[in-house]
C-alpha positions in Angstrom: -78.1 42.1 -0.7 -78.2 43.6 -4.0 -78.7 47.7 -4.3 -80.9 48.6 -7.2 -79.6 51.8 -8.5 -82.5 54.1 -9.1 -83.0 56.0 -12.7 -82.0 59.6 -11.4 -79.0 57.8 -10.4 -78.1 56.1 -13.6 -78.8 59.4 -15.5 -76.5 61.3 -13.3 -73.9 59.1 -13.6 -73.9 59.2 -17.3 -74.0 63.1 -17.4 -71.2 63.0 -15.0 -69.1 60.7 -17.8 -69.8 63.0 -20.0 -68.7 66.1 -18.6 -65.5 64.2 -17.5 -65.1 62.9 -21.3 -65.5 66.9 -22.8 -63.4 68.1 -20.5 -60.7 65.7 -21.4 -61.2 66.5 -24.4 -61.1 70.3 -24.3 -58.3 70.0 -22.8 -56.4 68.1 -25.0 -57.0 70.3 -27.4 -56.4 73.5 -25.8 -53.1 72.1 -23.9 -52.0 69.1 -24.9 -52.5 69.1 -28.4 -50.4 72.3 -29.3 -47.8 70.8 -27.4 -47.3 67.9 -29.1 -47.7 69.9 -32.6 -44.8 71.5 -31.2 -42.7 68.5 -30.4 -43.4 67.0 -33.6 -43.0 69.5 -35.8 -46.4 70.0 -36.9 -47.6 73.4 -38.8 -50.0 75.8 -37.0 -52.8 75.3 -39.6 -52.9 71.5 -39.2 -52.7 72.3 -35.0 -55.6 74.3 -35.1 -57.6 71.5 -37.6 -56.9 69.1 -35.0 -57.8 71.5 -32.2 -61.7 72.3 -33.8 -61.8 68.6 -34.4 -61.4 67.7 -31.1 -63.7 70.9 -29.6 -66.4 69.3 -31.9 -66.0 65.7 -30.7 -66.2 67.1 -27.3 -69.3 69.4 -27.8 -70.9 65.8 -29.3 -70.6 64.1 -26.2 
C-alpha cells in the first residue's frame, strides 16, 4: 500500500531542508571557511568577502 504524504507534511519537510542547508552554510562560513583561508594563504579581506557571501546565500534559503 502506498502512504500519501499529507501537505503539512511535505511543507515541513522542506522547512526542515532548509534549516539544515543554512546551517551548513553558516557554518562554513563562520568555521570552515577561515580555515581553509588560512591553509591557503588567502588575505583577511577576501575571507571575510567569502564569509558575507556565504551568510547571504544562507539567509536566501
Amino acid at each position: 500500500m502506498k502512504q500519501v504524504k499529507s501537505a503539512a507534511n511535505t511543507g515541513i519537510d522542506r522547512e526542515m531542508a532548509s534549516l539544515l542547508l543554512g546551517a551548513g552554510f553558516a557554518l562554513a562560513s563562520l568555521i570552515i571557511l577561515p580555515a581553509l583561508a588560512q591553509r591557503v594563504g588567502l588575505g583577511s579581506s577576501l575571507t571575510i568577502a567569502l564569509r558575507g557571501a556565504l551568510m547571504r546565500a544562507s539567509s536566501k534559503v
